[in-house]
C-alpha positions in Angstrom: -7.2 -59.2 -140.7 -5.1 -58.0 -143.8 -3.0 -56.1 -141.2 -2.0 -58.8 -139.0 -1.2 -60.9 -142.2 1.0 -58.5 -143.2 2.8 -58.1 -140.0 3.3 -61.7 -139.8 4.4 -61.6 -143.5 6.8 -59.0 -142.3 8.4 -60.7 -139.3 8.9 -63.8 -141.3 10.7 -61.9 -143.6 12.6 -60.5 -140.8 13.4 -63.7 -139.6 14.1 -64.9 -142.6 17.1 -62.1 -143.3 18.5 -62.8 -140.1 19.4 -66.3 -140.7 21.3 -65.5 -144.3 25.0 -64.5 -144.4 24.9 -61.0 -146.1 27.7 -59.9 -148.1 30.2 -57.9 -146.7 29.0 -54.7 -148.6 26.1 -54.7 -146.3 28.1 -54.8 -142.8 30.9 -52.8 -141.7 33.7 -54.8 -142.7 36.2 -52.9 -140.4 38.5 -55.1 -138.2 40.7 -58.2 -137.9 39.8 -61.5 -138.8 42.2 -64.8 -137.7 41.2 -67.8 -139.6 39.3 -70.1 -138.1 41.9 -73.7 -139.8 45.4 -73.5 -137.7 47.8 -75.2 -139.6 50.4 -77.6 -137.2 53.2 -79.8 -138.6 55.1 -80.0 -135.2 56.4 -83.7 -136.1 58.1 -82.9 -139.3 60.0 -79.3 -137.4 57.2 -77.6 -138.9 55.1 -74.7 -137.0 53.4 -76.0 -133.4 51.0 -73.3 -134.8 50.3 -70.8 -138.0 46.9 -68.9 -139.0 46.4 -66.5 -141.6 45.1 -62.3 -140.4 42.7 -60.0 -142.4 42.8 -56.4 -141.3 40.3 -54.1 -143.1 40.9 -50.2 -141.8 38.7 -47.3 -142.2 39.7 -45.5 -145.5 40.1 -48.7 -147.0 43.7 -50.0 -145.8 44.1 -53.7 -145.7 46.7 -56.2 -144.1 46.9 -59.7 -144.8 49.6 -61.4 -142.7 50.6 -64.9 -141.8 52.1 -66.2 -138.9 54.0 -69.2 -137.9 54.8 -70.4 -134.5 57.2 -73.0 -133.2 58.7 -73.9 -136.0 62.1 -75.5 -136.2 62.1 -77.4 -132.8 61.6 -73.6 -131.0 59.2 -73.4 -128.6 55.6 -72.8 -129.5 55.2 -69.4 -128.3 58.3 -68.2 -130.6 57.3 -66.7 -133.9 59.6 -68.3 -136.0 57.9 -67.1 -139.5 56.3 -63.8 -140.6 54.2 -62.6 -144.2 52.4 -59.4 -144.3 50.8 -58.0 -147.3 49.8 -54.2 -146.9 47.9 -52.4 -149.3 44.6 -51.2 -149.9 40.8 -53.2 -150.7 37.4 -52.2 -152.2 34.4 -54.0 -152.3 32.1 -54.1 -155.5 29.0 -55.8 -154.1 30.8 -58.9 -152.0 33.4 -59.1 -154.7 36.6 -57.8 -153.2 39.8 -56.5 -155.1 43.2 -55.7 -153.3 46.2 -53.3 -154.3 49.4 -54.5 -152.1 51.8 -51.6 -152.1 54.4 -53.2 -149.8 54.9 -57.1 -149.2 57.8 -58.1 -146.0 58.5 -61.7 -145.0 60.3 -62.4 -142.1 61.6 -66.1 -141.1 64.2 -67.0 -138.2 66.4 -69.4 -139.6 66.5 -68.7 -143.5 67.7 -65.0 -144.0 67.2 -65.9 -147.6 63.6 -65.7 -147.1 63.3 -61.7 -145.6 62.8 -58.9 -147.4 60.7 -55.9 -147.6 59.7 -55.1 -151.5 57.2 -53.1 -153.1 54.2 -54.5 -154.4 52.8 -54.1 -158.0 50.1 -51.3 -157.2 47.6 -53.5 -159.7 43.7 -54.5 -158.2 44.0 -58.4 -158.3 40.3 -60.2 -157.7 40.9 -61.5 -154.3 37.3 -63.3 -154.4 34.5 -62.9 -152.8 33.2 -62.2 -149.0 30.4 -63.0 -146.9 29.6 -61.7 -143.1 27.3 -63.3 -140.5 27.7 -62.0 -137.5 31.2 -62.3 -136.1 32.1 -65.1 -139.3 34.0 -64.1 -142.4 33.6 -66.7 -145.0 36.3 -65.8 -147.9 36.1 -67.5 -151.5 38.9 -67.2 -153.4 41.3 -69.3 -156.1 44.2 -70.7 -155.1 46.7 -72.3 -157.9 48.8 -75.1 -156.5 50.7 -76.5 -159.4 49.3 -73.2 -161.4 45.7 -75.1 -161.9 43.3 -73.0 -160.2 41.5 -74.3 -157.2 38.6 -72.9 -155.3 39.4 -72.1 -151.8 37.1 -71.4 -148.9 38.7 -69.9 -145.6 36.6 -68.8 -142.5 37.9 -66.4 -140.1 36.3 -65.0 -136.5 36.8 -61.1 -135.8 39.2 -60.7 -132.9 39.3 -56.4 -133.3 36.6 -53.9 -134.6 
């Protein structure tokens, strides 16, 4: 009898875990993630379509990019804007830091926006992570009109 109790004490456990997002320090967090929110402002010549891009490589390299499509009356397939952060992460339980060495922004119509600059090399707290299954869930601050904000963004892997 005490067997079979704790068998079934086991599985429910089991079960239990399976349901739970576990942090990202438990699961490979390899690959690239597109955010889940597309942002679309076609009606005021914004972007038909934009979406941010985690990329977490082996050895700890990281790329967060941002692209816009469509924008200025283009089509919707044209990439009319372009941010990529490159750099490096590490995770300290699901907390996760960055270092971006080299930062280029790209946009068709104002040159003043592109360059390609270094970054400063400092860990910044870039929030925390948690995985479930194919579902990133990133918490983070954001700071429009410099008063910090808590942000949420969810992304699905597309690679890894």
């Amino acid at each position: 009898m005490k067997t079979s109790i704790r068998i079934l004490a086991a599985a429910v456990v089991a079960l239990a875990a399976c349901d739970r997002a576990i942090t990202a320090d438990e699961q490979q967090l390899v690959g690239t993630w597109r955010g889940d929110q597309h942002y679309s402002n076609a009606a005021g010549g914004g972007p038909t379509d934009a979406y941010p891009q985690l990329t977490f490589g082996r050895g700890g390299e990281y790329v967060a990019e941002y692209f816009s499509y469509g924008g200025y009356g283009r089509p919707a397939n044209v990439l009319t804007s372009y941010n990529r952060q490159q750099g490096e992460y590490r995770l300290q339980g699901n907390v996760l830091q960055v270092r971006i060495l080299l930062e280029r922004s790209q946009d068709a119509v104002y040159s003043e926006a592109n360059y390609i600059r270094e970054g400063d090399g400092k860990w910044l707290d870039a929030g925390t992570v948690e995985i479930s299954g194919d579902r990133l869930v990133h918490h983070y601050l954001t700071a429009p009109l410099d008063v910090p904000e808590p942000t949420t963004t969810t992304y699905t892997r597309v690679q890894g």
